[in-house]
C-alpha positions as CSV (number, residue, x, y, z in Angstrom):
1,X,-8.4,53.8,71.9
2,X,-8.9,51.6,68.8
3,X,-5.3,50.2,67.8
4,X,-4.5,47.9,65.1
5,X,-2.0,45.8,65.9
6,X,-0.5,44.2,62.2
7,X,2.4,41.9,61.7
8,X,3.6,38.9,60.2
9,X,4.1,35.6,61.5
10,X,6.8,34.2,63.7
11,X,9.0,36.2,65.3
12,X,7.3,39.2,64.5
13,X,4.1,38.0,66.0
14,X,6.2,36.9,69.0
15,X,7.8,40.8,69.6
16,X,4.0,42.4,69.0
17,X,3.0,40.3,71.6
18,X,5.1,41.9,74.5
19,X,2.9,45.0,73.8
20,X,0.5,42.6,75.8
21,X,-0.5,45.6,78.3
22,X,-0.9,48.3,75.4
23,X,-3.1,45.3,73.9
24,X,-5.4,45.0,76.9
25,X,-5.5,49.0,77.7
26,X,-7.4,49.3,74.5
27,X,-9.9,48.2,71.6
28,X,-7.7,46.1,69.9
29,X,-7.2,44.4,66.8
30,X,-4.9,42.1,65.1
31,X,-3.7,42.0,61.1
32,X,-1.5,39.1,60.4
33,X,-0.8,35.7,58.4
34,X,-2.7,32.9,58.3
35,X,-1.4,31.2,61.3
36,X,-2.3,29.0,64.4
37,X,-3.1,32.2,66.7
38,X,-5.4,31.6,69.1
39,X,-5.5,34.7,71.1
40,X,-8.3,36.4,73.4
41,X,-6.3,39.8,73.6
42,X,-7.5,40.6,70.4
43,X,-11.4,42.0,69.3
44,X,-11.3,40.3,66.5
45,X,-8.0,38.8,64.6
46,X,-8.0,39.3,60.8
47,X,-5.4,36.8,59.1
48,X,-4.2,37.0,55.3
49,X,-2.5,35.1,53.2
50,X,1.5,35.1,53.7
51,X,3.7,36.6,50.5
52,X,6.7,36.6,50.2
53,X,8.8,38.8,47.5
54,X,10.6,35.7,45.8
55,X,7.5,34.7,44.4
56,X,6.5,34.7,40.2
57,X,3.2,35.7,41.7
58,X,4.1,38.5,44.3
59,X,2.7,41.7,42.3
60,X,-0.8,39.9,42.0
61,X,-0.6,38.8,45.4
62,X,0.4,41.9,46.8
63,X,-2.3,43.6,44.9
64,X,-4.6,41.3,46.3
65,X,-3.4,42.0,49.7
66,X,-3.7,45.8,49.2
67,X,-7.4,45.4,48.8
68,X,-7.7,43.0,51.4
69,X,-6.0,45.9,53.9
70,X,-8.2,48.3,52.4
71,X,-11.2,46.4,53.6
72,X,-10.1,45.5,56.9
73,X,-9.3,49.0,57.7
74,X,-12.8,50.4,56.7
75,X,-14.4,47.8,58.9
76,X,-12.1,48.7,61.7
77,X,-11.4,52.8,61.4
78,X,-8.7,52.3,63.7
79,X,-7.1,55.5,65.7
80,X,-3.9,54.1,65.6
81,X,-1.7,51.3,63.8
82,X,1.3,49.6,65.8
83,X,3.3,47.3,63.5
84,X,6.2,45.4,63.9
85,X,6.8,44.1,60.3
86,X,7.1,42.6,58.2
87,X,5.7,42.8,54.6
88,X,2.2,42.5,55.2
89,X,1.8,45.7,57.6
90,X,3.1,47.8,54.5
91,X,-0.3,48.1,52.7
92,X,-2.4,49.0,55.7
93,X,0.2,51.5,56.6
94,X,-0.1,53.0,53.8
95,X,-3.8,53.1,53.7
96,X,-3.7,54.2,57.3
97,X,-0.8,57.0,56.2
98,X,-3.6,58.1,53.6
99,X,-6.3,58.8,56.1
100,X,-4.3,60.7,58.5
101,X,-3.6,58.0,61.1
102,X,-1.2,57.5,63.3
103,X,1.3,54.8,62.4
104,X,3.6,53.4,64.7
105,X,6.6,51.1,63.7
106,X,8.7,49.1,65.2
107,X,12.1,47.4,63.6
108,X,13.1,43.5,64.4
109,X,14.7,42.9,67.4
110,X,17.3,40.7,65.0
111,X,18.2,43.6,62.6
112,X,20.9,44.8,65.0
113,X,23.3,45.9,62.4
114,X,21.6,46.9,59.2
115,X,17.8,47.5,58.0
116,X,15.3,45.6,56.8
117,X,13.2,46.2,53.4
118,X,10.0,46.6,55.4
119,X,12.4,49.0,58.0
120,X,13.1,51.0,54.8
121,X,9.6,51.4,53.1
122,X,7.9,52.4,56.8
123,X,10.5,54.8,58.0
124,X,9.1,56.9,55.5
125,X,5.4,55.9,56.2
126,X,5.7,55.9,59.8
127,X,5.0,58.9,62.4
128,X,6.6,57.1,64.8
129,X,9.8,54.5,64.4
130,X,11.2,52.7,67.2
131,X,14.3,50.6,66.7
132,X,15.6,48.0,69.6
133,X,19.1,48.8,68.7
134,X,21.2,51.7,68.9
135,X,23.7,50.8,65.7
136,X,20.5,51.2,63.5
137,X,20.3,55.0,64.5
138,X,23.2,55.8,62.1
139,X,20.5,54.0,59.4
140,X,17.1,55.8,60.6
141,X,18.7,59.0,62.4
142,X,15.2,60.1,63.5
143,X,14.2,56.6,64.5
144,X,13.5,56.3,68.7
145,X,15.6,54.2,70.6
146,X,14.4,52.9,73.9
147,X,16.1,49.0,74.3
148,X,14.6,45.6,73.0
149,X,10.9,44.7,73.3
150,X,12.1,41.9,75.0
């Protein structure tokens, strides 16, 4: 199956990568930041610039990254998209959502009490949303609960 794997930087790069045997099973890709990654699990990684939402410039860059997504997803056609945040996976989700596509999200292993923004926007974009604590279920009711990626 061709899965792409999208996520930012950090910690969130750190959880995607327990999904190290999903990773193997299958044609995999990776969306992410513009990091230090150097990774053979992946096909091919595809790395875009990091935004962040405090910035005078995050509605161009955003934008920018939308198109960017849009790209990378026609040269991929990916079956699936498995994402564990954070604000980068949003576009390709939602170009993903847009084509039918299977979207799976999962929430940070640190929101243990209350949701993230990312959380938020992809429980509505997401077929499938996994949290790794059960005090967020009271948050995304229809949300799967199945213990921490760790």
């Amino acid at each position: 199956m061709k899965i792409l794997f999208t996520c930012s930087s950090g910690g969130h790069l750190t959880e995607l990568l327990q999904l190290k045997k999903i990773i193997i099973q299958n044609e995999s890709y990776l969306l992410t930041e513009t990091n230090q990654l150097h990774n053979n699990l992946f096909k091919k990684v595809f790395r875009v610039q990091q935004i962040n939402r405090k910035e005078k410039q995050f509605l161009l860059n955003f934008v920018k990254l939308f198109f960017k997504s849009r790209k990378i997803y026609k040269d991929i056609n990916p079956e699936v998209i498995i994402s564990t945040g954070a604000l980068v996976t949003v576009p390709i989700c939602i170009i993903a959502k847009l084509h039918h596509k299977k979207i799976i999200y999962i929430e940070s292993f640190a929101r243990i009490y209350n949701p993230s923004l990312t959380g938020k926007i992809m429980y509505r974009v997401a077929d499938e949303f996994i949290v790794q604590w059960p005090e967020l279920l009271r948050y995304y009711p229809k949300a799967k609960y199945f213990g921490g990626i760790f």
